[in-house]
C-alpha positions as CSV (number, residue, x, y, z in Angstrom):
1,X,-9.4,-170.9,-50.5
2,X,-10.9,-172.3,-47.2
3,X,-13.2,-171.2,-44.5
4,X,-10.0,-171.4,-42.1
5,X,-8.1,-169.0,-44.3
6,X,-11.1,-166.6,-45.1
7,X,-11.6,-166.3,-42.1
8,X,-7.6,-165.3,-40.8
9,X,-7.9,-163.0,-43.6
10,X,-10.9,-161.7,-42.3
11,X,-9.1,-161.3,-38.8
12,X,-5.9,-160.0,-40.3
13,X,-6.9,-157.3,-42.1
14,X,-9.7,-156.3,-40.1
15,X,-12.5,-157.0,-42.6
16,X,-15.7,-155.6,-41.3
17,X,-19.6,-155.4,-42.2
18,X,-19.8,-159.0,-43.4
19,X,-23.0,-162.0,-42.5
20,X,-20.9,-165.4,-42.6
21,X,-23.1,-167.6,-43.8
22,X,-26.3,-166.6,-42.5
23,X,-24.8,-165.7,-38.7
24,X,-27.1,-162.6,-37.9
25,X,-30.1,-160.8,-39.8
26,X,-29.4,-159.4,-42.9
27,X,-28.3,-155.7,-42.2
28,X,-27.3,-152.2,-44.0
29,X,-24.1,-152.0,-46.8
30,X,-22.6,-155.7,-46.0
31,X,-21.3,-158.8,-47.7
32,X,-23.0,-162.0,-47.1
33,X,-21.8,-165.5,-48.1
34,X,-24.5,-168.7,-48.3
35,X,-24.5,-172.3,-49.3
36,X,-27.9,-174.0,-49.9
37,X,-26.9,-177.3,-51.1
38,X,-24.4,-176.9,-53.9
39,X,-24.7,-173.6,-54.8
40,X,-22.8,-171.1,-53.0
41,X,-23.7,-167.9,-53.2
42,X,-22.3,-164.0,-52.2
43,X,-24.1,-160.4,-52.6
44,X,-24.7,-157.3,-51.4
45,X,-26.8,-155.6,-48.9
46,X,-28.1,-151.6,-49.1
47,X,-28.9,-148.8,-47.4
48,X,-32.0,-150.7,-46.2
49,X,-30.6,-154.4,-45.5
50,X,-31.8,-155.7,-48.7
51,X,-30.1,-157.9,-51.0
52,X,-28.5,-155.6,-54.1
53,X,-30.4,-156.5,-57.1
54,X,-27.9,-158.2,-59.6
55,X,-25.3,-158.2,-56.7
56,X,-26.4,-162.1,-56.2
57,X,-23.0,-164.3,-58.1
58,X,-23.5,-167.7,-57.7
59,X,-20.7,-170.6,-57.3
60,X,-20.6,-174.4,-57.8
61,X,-17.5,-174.7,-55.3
62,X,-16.3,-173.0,-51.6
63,X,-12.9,-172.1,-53.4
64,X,-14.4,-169.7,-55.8
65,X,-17.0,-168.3,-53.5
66,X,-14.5,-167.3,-50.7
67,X,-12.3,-165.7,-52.8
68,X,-14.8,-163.7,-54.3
69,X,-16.3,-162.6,-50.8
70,X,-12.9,-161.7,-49.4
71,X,-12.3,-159.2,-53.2
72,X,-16.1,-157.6,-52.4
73,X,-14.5,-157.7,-48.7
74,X,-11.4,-155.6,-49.4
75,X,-13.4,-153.5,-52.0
76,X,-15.7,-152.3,-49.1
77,X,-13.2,-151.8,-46.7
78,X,-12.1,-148.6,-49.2
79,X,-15.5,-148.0,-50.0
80,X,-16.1,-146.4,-46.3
C-alpha cells in the first residue's frame, strides 16, 4: 500500500481519530503513523494522549506499515 491509497481509504470509509505522520499533537484514543529514518512505526494513543504501552509495532517498509494503520483504523472505527 501507498500513502495515495491509505489515504482514499481513509476518505472513503470515513476513517476518523488518526495523527498522519506527526500532523497535530498527539491526542486522546487515536492511531498515529511515523517514519524516523527507516523505521516506520504505528501505535496507539489513550484516554490521556499517551502512547499505549506495547501498542508501538515497528516496520522496515511503508507497505507494511500502512496496511497495518488502516486494520488498527477500521478496528477503531467499531470500537466507538
Amino acid at each position: 500500500m501507498k500513502q495515495l491509497e491509505a489515504k482514499e481509504i481513509i476518505e472513503q470509509e470515513k476513517l476518523k481519530r488518526y495523527n498522519w505522520f506527526n500532523e497535530h499533537p498527539q491526542r486522546e484514543n487515536e492511531v498515529g503513523i511515523t517514519v524516523d529514518g527507516d523505521p516506520w512505526a504505528v501505535y496507539v494513543t489513550d484516554e490521556r494522549a499517551s502512547v499505549v504501552t506495547g501498542s508501538i509495532t515497528k516496520f522496515n517498509n511503508e507497505s507494511d506499515a500502512l496496511d497495518n494503520f488502516i486494520k488498527r483504523l477500521r478496528t477503531e472505527k467499531l470500537s466507538f
